[in-house]
N, C-alpha and C positions, 0 to 999 in steps of 0.2 A: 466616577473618580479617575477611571482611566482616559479620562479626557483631557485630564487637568495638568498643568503642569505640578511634579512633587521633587523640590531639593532635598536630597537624603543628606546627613551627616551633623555629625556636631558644630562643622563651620559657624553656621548663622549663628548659634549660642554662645560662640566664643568673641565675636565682633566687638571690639572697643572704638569708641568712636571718638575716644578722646587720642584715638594716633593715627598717623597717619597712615599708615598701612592695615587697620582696622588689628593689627596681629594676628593678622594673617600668613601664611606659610607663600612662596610663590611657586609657580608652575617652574620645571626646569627649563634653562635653558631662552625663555623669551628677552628678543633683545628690544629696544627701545630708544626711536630715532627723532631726534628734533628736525620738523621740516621748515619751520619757520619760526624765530623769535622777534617779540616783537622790541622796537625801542625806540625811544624818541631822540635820544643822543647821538645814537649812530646809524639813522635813517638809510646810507648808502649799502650800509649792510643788510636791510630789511625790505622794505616794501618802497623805499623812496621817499615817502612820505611822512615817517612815523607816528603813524596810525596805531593803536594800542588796545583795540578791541578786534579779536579774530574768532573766530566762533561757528556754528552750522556746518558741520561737514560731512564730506561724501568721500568715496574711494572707488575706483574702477582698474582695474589691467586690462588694457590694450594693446597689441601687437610688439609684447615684452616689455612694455613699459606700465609703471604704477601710477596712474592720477589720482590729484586730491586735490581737491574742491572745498571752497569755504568762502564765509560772508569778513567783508570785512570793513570797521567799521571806525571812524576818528576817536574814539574814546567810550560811549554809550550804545547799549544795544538796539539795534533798531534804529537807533535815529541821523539822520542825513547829515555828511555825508556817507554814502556807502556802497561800498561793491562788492563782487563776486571775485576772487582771485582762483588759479590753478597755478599748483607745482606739479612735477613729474620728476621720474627716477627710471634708472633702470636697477639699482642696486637695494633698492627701499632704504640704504644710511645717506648717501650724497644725493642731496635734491637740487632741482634750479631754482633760480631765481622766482618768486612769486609773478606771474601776469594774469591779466583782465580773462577773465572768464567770457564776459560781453565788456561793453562799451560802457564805461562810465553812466549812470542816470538811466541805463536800457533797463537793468535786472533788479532783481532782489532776492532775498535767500528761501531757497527750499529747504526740505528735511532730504530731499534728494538729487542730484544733478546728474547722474549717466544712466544708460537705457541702451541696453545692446540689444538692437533688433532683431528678430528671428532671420533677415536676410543678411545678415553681416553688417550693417552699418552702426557705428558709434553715435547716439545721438547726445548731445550735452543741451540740459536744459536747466531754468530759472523760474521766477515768477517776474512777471511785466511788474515795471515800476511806473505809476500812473502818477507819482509826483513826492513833493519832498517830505509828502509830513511820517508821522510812525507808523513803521509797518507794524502790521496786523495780521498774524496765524489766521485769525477767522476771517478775514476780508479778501484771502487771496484765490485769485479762480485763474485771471491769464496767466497765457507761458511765454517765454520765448525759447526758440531753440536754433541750435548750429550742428554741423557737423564735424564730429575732430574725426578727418579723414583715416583713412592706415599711412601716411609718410607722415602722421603727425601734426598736419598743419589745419589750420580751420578754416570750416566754410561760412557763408553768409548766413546774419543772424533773419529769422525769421521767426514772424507772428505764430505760436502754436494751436495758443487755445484764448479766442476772443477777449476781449475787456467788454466791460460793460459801460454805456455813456459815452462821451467824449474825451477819449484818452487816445494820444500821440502812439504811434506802433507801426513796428518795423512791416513789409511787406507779408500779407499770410501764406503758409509753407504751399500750398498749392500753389502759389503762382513759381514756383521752383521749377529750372527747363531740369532736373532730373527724378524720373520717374522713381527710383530708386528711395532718392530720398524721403517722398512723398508718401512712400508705402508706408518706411523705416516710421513715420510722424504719425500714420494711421493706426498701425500696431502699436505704438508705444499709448494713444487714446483708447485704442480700445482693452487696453489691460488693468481692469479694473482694481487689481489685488498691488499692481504695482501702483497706480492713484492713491490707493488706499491710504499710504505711507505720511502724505501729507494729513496735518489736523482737520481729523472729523471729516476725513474724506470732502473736504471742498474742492476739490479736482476734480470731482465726480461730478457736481449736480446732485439733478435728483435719483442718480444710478450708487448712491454711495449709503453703505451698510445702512441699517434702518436707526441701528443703535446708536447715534449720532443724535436721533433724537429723543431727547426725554419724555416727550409723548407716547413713544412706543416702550417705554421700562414699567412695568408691574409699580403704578399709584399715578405713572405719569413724573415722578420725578426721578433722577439717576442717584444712586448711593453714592457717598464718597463724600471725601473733605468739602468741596463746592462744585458748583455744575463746571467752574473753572477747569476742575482736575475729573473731567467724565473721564469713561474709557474712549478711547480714539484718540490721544497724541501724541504724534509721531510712533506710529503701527511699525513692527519689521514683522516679517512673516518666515516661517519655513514649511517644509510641505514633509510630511512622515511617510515610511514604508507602504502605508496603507492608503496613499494619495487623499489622506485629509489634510487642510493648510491651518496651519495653527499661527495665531495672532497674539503680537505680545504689546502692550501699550504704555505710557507713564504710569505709573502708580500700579503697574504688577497688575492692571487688568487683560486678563488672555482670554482670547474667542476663539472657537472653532466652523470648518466650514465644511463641509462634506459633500460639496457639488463645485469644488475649483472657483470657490470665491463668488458664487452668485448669491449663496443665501449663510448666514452665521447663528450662531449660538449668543445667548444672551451672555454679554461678558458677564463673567466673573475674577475674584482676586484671591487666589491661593490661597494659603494661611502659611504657606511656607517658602513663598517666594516674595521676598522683601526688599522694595527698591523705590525710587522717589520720584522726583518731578525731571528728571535726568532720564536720557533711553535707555533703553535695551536695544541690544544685534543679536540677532539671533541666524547660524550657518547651520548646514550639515556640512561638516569637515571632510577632507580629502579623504579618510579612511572610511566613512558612511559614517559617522557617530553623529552625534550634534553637541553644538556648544550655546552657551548664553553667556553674552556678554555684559555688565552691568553694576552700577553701585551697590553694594549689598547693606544700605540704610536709607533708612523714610528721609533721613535730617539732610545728611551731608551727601556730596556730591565726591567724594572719594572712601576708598581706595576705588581702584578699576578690578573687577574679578571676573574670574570665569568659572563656570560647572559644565560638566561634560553628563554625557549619557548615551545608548546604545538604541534605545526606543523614540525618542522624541518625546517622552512624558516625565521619564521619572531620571534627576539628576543627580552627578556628588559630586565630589572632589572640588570644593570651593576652595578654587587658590588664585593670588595674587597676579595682573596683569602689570599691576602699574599700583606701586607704593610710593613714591617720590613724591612729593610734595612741595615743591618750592614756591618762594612769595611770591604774592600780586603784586608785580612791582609799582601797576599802575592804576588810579580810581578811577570809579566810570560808576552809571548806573546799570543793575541788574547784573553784576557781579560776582557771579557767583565763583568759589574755590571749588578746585580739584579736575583731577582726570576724566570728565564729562563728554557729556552726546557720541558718545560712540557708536562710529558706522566701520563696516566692513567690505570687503570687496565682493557685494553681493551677486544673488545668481543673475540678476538685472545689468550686471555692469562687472561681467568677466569671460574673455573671450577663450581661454581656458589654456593663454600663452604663457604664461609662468609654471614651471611644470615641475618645481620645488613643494607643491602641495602644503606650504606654510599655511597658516591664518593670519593675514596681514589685516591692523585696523586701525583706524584713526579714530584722534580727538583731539577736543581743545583742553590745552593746560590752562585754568581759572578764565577763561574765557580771552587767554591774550597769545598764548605760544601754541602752535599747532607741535602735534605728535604721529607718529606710528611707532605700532608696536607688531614686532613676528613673531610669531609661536610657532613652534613646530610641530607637527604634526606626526606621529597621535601625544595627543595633549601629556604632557608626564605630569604629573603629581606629585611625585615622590624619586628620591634619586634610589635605585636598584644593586648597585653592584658597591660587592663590599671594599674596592679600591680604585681608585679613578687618579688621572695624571693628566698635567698639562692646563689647555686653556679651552679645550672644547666643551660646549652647554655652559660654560657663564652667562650669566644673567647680564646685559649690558643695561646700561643708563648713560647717553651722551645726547648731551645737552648741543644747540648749535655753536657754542665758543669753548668747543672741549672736543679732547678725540678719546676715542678708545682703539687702540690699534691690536690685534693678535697678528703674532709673525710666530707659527710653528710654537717655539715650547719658550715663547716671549710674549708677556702684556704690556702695552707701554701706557699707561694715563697720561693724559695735559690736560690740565685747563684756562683760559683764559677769562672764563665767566666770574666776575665779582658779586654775582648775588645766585650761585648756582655752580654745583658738584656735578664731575661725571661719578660713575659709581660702576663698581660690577659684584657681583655675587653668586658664591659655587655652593649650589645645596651639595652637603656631604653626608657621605655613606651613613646609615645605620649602627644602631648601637651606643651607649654607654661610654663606651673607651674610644677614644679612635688617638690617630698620629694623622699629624698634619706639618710639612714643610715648604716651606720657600724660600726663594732669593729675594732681598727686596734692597734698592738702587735708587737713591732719589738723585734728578739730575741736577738739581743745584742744592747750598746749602742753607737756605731760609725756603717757607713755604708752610705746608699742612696737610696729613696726609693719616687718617684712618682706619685703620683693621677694626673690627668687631666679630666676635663671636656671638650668633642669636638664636637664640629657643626658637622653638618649631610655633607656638603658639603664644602668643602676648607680645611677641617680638622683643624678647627678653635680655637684651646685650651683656650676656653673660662674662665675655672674656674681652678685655679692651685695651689696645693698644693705639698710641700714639706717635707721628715724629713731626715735630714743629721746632723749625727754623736749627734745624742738625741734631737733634737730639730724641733718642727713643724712648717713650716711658709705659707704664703698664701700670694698668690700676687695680689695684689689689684690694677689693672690697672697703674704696673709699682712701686708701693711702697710696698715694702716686709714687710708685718707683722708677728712678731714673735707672734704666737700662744700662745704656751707651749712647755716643756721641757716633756720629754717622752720618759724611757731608758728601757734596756734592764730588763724583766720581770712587765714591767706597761703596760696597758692598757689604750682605749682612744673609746668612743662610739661617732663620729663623725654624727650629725644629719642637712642636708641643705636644706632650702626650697627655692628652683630655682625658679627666675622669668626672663623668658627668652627675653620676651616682656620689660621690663625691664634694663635689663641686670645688675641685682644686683642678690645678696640671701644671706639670713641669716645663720649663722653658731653658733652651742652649740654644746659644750666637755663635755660628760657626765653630761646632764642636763642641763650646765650654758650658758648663750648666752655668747658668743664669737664676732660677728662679726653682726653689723646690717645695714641690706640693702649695704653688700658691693661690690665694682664694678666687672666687672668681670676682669682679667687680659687683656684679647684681646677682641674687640666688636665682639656678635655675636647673630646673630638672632634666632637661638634656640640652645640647647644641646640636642644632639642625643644619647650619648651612654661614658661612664666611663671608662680612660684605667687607669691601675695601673702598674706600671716596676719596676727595679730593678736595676733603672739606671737614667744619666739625657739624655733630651730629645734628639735625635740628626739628625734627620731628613733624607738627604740624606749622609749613612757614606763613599760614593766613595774610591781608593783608596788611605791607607794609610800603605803601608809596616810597619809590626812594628821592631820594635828591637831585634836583635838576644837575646834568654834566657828570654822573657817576655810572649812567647806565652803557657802558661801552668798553669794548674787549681792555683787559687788563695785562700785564706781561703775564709769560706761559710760566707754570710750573711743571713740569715731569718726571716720571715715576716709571722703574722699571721694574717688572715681575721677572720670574724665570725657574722653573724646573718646579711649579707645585706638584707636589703628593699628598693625597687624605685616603686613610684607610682604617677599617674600623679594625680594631684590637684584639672584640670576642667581649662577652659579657664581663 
């Protein structure tokens, strides 16, 4: 058993999968950046093209800078046309422009694209596109690969790893006048744990795990939903104290290796680690702990969560990476919803130049908006101290037509996205009773603009306020009380003394009580933590194709925070 992966905690038991955020509680503090949105209306802003399927991705640090890597696609997965794109950042919230990875019609998508050679060199690879019809997971064996130098810029694409038959391909990497390079190409084939990563080790040949094939599983057939969903797809590996490398696969099947990936264990599937047809990332974290990254349901492909742990076997603290959920704006086949395939900056593709020791990781939003998300490191769980001030460890959510600004002891929200909120969220202190204050400032006087108070578990919006188009209200266990009126260049010093036991709190506007001992809108046994949006609430936003000529930036609304305080009371 101590081989096994084991998630400790009540989390998994609590999972609703009818929200979006499973009601789950989130990690403090991780922010969460839109690198790329897709749209057909406003193309110049996007990919040039608008192209509306983005999907497969990868993440690497290099020489201070963040790459991400992803397949990208006209509408449908898999099927032609389609390419390989990269962004880059130095800050992981402002990305650039999407470009070609390779060359139009060269590539096609991997479950991985960086490989940082033992000699220093960055190699960026794909799978060879041998023509236009659907790719195929099981059909892929060639490579092609390039070099993203250290100023950044790229080398010639070159043949990796053979095709088979008569298929068109760039020159093969030995014919490369730098030796250097050549080694870098050697190394990254003969690293069999990193092949691995791709389904069923076809990267390999006949050097890839045995368990790939059903002939060698106890009856000759593999367990599970269908030979479709064996163990082996899309493998991440981390390697434990004890220099064993443990393998985690779709469907929650994990192998172990005790000789650095030559020989494995017959997978098995937990009974307490529950995840679907979606990856897993699996780190050892900046501080030596490790984390798993991952859906925590068979069904759905959201929320995004994570579990920490100290050994490499046994996990807890299942909390939220990525609860947001906004709609598919766009149809296509094989589209799946939610915060999915998430990769990290692995030890394959980090040169160890970012020296913030965050957990940076990417995904696709429902298969169309690419993401990252930073954690900080060591992972919080829980907020600790019984009074906190300001705008530090907010939980960010900024969408690419939205900002989220912090300036010292100022938040500012905009957004211009018409089918998408930015959002932020401060887990608050402990306890029953707490006080919480702020300033809040909308910059004009029509718009839409969200407080919620939320339980730690069900994600319970216990306490709820509103101000739409100048006026503030609060809902009072189903009866809407109008506040006050509050337009564009007025302010409003918002001060609540929560009684959670209870389930009332009082409310004053700049000194004057407002509201005494009033209910909360939903019953709920404590408040956990404050979100604020720029938008009304909307839980799972599944899809909703929208209307040709609506998908593109909208005039700005904004929102000014200032001087929060939350502190708990005492029981």
């Amino acid at each position: 058993m101590s081989e096994l992966i084991t998630i400790h905690g009540e989390e998994q038991s609590r999972v609703d999968e009818s929200l979006a955020d499973a009601g789950l509680p989130p990690v403090v503090g991780v922010e969460s950046y839109c690198v790329f949105r897709a749209s057909r209306d406003a193309s110049q802003l996007t990919d040039g093209r608008g192209w509306s399927y983005h999907h497969h991705v990868d993440m690497a640090a290099w020489r201070g800078r963040l790459y991400v890597g992803w397949n990208s696609c006209e509408k449908d997965e898999d099927i032609w046309p389609s390419r390989e794109l990269f962004s880059s950042s130095m800050d992981g919230k402002t990305w650039q422009p999407p470009a070609e990875m390779f060359p139009a019609g060269v590539s096609t998508c991997l479950r991985v694209y960086f490989f940082l050679a033992p000699n220093g060199r960055m190699l960026v690879l794909a799978g060879l596109r041998g023509g236009t019809d659907k790719t195929n997971e099981d059909t892929k064996g060639a490579l092609v690969v390039r070099e993203l130098r250290a100023d950044h810029s790229w080398g010639e694409v070159f043949t990796l790893q053979m095709p088979t038959g008569d298929v068109k391909h760039p020159p093969v990497y030995t014919t490369s006048n730098d030796a250097d390079f050549i080694d870098a190409c050697r190394a990254l084939l003969a690293d069999t744990v990193f092949l691995e990563q791709q389904d069923r080790g076809r990267l390999l040949g006949p050097r890839r795990m045995k368990w790939h094939d059903p002939a060698n599983w106890p009856g000759g057939k593999v367990p599970g939903d269908s030979e479709k969903w064996v163990a082996g797809k899309a493998y991440t590996f981390f390697e434990r104290p004890d220099g064993a490398i443990i393998g985690l696969s779709k469907m929650s099947w994990v192998t172990i290796s005790h000789d650095q990936g030559k020989s494995w264990s017959q997978p098995v599937v937990p009974p307490t680690f529950v995840t679907g047809k979606a990856k897993v990332f699996s780190h050892r974290t900046a501080d030596g702990r490790y984390a798993l990254v991952y859906n925590p349901s068979r069904r759905n492909r959201f929320p995004l969560a994570i579990v920490t742990g100290k050994d490499g076997a046994n996990f807890d603290n299942m909390r939220l990476i990525q609860g947001e959920l906004p709609i598919q704006r766009y149809a296509g086949a094989d589209r799946s919803i939610g915060p999915q395939y998430t990769r990290g900056v692995s030890r394959w593709a980090d040169d160890g130049s970012r020296a913030d020791g965050s957990l940076w990781l990417v995904y696709s939003m429902s298969k169309e908006d690419i993401w990252v998300s930073r954690v900080p490191v060591p992972v919080r769980p829980d907020e600790t101290e019984s009074r906190i001030r300001g705008f530090s460890d907010w939980n960010i959510y900024k969408p690419k037509w939205a900002d989220v600004m912090i300036d010292g002891d100022t938040l500012r929200l905009e957004n211009r996205d018409p089918f998408d909120h930015a959002a932020v969220t401060r887990v608050l202190p402990r306890g029953d009773v707490k006080r919480v204050e702020f300033v809040f400032a909308p910059q004009q006087s029509s718009g839409h603009l969200e407080v919620d108070f939320v339980s730690k578990f069900g994600s319970i919006r216990a306490i709820q306020f509103a101000w739409i188009d100048s006026t503030l209200t609060a809902n009072c266990a189903g009866d809407m009380k109008q506040l006050c009126a509050l337009r564009a260049g007025e302010s409003a010093r918002l001060m609540l003394d929560i009684d959670a036991a209870r389930a009332t709190y009082d409310l004053s506007i700049n000194g004057r009580g407002v509201l005494d001992s009033a209910p909360f809108a939903l019953h709920a046994g404590d408040v956990h933590r404050m979100t604020i949006r720029t938008g009304a609430f909307r839980g799972i936003g599944g899809k909703q194709p929208v209307a040709v000529g609506t998908d593109k930036p909208s005039a700005p609304t904004g929102f000014l925070l200032a001087g929060f305080v939350a502190e708990s009371r005492g029981e």
